[in-house]
VOMIZA-702520 format. One record per residue: x, y, z of N, C-alpha, C in turn. Coordinates in steps of 0.1 Angstrom, whole numbers, padded with zeros to 4 digits, always signed. Example, Ala and Ser with C-alpha at 12.3 -4.5 7.8 and 13.67 -1.06 7.14 Angstrom:
<nodes>
+0132-0057+0078+0123-0045+0078+0132-0033+0078 +0128-0022+0071+0137-0011+0071+0129+0000+0079 
</nodes>
This chain:
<nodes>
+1127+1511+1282+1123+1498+1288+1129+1498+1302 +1120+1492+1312+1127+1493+1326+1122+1476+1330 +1126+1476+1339+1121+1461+1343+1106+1461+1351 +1104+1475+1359+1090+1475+1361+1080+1476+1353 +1086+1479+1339+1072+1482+1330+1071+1468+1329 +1082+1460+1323+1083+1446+1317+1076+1438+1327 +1077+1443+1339+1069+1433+1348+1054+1435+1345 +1048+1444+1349+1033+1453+1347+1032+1446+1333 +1036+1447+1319+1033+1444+1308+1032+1426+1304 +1042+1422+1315+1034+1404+1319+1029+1401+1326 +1024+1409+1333+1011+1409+1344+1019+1396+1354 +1032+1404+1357+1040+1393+1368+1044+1402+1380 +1040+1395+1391+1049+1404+1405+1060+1417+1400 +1055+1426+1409+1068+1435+1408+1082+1428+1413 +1090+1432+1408+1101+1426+1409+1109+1413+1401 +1101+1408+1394+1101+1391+1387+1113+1396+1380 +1115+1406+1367+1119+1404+1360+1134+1408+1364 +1137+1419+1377+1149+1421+1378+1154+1411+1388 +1147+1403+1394+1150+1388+1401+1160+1380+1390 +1153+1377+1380+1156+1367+1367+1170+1377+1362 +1168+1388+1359+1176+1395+1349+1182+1408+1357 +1190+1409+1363+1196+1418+1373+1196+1432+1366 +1202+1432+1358+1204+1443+1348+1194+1445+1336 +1194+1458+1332+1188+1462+1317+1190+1450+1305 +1209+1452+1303+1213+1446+1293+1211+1432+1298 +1213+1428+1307+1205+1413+1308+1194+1411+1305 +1184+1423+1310+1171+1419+1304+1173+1418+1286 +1176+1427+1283+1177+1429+1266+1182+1413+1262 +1195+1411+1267+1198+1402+1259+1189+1385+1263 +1180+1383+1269+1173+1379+1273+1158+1376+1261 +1159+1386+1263+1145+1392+1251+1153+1387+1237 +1165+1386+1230+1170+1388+1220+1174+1373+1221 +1173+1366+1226+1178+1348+1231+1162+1345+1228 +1147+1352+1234+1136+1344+1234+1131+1348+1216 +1132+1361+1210+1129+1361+1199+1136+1352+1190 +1149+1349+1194+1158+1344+1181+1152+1329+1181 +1145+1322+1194+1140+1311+1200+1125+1311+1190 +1119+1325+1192+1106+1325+1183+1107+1323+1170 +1119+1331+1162+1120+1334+1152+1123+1323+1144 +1137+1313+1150+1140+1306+1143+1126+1294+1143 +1119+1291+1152+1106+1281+1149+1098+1286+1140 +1098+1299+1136+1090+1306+1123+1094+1302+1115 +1107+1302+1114+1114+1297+1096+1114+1282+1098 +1113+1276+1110+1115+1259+1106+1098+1253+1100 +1094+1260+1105+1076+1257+1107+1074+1261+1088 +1078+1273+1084+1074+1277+1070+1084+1268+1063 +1094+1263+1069+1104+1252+1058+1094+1241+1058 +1093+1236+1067+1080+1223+1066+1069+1226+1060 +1064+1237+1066+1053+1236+1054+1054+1237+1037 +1067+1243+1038+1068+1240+1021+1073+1232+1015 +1080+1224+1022+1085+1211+1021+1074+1202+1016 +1063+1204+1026+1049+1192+1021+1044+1198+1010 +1048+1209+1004+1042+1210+0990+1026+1215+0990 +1025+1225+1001+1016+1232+1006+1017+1248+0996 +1014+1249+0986+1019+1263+0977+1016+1277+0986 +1005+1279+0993+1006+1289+1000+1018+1293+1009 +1026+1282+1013+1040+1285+1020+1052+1282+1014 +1050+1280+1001+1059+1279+0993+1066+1291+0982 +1076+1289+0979+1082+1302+0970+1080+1312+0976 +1079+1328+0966+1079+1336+0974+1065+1340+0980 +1051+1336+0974+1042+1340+0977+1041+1334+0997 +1046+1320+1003+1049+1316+1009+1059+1330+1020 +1073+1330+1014+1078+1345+1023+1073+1355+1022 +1063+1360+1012+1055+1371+1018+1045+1366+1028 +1037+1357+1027+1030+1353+1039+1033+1355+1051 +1050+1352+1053+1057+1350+1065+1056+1366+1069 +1059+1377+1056+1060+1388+1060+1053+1394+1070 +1042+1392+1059+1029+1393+1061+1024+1393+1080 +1031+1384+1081+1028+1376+1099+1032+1388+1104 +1042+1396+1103+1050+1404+1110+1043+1420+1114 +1029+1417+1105+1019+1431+1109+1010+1429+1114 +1008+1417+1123+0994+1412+1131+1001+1408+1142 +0992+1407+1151+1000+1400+1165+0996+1385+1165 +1012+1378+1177+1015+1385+1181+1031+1392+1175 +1032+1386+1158+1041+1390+1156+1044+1404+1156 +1034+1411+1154+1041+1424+1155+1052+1431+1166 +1046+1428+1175+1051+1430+1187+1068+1425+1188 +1067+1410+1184+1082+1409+1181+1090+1412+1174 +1082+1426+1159+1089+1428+1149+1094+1443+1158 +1083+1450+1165+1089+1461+1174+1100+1462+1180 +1098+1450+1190+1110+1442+1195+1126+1440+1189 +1123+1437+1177+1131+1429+1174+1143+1444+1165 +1133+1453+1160+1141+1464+1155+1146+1475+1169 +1138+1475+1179+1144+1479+1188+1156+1478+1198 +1156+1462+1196+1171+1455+1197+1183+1457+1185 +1180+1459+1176+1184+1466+1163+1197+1471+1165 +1186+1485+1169+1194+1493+1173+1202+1497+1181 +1197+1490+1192+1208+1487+1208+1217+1480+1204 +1217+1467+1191+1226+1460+1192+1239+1467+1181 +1238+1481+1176+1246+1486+1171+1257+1493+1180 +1254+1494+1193+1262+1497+1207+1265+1485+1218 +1262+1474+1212+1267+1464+1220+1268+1454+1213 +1279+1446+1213+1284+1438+1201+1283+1417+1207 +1277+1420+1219+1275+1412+1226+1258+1403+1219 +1248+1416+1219+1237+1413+1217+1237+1417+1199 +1248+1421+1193+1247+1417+1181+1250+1404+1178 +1253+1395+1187+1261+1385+1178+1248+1377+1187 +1240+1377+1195+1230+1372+1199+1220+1372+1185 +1214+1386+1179+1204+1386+1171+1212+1382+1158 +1221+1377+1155+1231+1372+1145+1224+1361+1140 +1218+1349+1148+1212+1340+1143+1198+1342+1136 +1191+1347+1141+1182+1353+1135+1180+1359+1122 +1194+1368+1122+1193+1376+1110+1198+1364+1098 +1206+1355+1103+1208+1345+1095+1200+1339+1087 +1189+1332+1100+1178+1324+1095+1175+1330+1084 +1169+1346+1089+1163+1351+1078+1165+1355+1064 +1176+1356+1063+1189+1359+1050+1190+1347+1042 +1187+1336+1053+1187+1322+1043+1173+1319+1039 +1166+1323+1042+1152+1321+1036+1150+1329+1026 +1158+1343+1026+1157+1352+1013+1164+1346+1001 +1176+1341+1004+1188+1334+0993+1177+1320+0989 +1173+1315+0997+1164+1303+0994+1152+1306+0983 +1148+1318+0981+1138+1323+0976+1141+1327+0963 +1153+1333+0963+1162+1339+0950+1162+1326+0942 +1171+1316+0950+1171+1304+0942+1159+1297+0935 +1154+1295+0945+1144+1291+0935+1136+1300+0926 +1135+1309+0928+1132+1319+0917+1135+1318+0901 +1150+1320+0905+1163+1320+0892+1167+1304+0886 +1170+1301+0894+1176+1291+0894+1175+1278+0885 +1174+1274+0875+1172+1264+0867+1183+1256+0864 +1180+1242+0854+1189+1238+0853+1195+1245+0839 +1184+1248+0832+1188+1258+0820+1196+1269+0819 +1195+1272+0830+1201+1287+0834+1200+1288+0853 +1215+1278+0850+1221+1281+0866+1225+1292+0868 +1219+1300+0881+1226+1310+0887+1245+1308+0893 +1252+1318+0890+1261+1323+0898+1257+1319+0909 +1266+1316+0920+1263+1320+0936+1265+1337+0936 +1273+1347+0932+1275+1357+0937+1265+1368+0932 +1254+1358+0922+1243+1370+0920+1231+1366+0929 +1234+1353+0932+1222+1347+0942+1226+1356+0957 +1234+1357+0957+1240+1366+0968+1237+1382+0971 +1241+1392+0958+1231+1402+0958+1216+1399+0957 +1215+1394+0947+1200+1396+0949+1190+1390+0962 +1196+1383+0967+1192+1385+0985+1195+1390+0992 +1206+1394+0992+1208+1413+0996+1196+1418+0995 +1195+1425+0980+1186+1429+0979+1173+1428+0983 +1164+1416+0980+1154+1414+0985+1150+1415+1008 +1159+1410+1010+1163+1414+1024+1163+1425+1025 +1170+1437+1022+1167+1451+1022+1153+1451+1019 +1148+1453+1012+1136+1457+1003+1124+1449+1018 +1125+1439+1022+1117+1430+1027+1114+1441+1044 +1131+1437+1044+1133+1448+1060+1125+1463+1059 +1123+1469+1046+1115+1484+1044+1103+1484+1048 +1097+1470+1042+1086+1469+1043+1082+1465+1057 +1089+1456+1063+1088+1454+1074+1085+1468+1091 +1096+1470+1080+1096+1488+1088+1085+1497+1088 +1075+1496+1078+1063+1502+1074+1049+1498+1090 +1052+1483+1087+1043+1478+1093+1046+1481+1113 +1061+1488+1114+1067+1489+1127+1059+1501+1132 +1066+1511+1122+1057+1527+1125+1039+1528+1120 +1037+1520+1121+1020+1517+1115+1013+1528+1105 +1025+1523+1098+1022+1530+1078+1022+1521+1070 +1023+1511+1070+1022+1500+1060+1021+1501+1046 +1031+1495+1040+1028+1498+1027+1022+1491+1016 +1018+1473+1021+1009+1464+1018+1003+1461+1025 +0989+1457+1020+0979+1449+1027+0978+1431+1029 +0982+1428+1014+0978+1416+1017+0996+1406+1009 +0991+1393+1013+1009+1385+1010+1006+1382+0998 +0993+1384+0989+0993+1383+0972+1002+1397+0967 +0996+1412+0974+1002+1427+0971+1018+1420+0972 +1023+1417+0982+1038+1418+0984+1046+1409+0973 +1038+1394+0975+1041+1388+0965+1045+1390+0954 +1033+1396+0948+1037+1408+0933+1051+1414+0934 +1051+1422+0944+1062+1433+0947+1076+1426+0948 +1074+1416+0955+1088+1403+0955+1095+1400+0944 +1081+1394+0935+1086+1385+0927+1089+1402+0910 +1083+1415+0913+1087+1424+0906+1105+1429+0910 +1110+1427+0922+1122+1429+0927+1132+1418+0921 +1128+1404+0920+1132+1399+0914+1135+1396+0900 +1126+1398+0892+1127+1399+0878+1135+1410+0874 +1131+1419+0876+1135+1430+0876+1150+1436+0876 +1159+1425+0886+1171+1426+0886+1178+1420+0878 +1192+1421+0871+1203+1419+0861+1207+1401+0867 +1202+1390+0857+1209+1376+0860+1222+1374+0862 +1227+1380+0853+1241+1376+0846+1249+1383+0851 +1259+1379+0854+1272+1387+0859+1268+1388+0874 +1277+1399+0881+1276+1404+0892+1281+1419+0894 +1281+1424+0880+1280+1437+0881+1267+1448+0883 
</nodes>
């Protein structure tokens, strides 16, 4: 990434973007402030919607949906983005703690998902299994996600993933936290 491509690729004056962002890592961390800006209105927009009791954005068939978003534009582009910051931000601990909210949001919408999954009054979850098993699902979500980055995809539709979710879920041990 240089700042002339980023210019050419917003169809902005040469020069705009190192005006605004003097350096690389300025620019980066820049880009990692406007996704975390996109990101977190993703998760507030699919909390509302499932708040009104809209079932397509609700539970997990709802967070696959969201997945789902992440293989069409213009989310894709952000999910490129956003793993390519990834990895930069494993060498700079500045713009890790920038994409820190993000990963938050998103970790809490997985734990949100577990819960309601599991969770009953009949059979209240632990917190510390609600805790792997969003782990888990977070892993599992991020693979998939990764599929759709390198354009191999490994679902088609947020019913396929759905399945796949709610099979990750079941599937895993309630009790305990061993």
């Amino acid at each position: 990434m240089s700042h002339p491509k980023v210019d050419k690729r917003a169809e902005v004056p040469d020069g705009t973007t190192s005006f605004y962002f003097r350096t690389r890592d300025a620019l980066m961390h820049a880009i990692a402030v406007r996704l975390n800006e996109l990101d977190l209105a993703d998760l507030s927009l699919l909390t509302e919607l499932a708040d009104t009791d809209r079932t397509e954005f609700a539970g997990t068939l709802g967070f696959a949906t969201l997945i789902m978003y992440s293989a069409t534009e213009p989310w894709l582009t952000r999910t490129k983005a956003r793993y390519e910051l990834a990895l930069q931000a494993g060498r700079d601990d500045e713009l890790a703690a920038t994409l820190s909210a993000s990963v938050e949001g998103f970790y809490g919408l997985a734990r949100a998902v577990v819960t309601e999954w599991h969770d009953t009054e009949e059979n209240p979850m632990v917190p510390e299994v609600i805790d792997e098993q969003a782990k888990a699902l977070f892993s599992f979500v991020n693979g998939v996600m990764m599929t759709f980055v390198i354009g191999q995809p490994l679902v088609d539709t947020a019913d396929q993933l759905d399945r796949l979710i709610r099979g990750v879920l079941a599937g895993w041990p309630v009790e305990g936290t061993g």
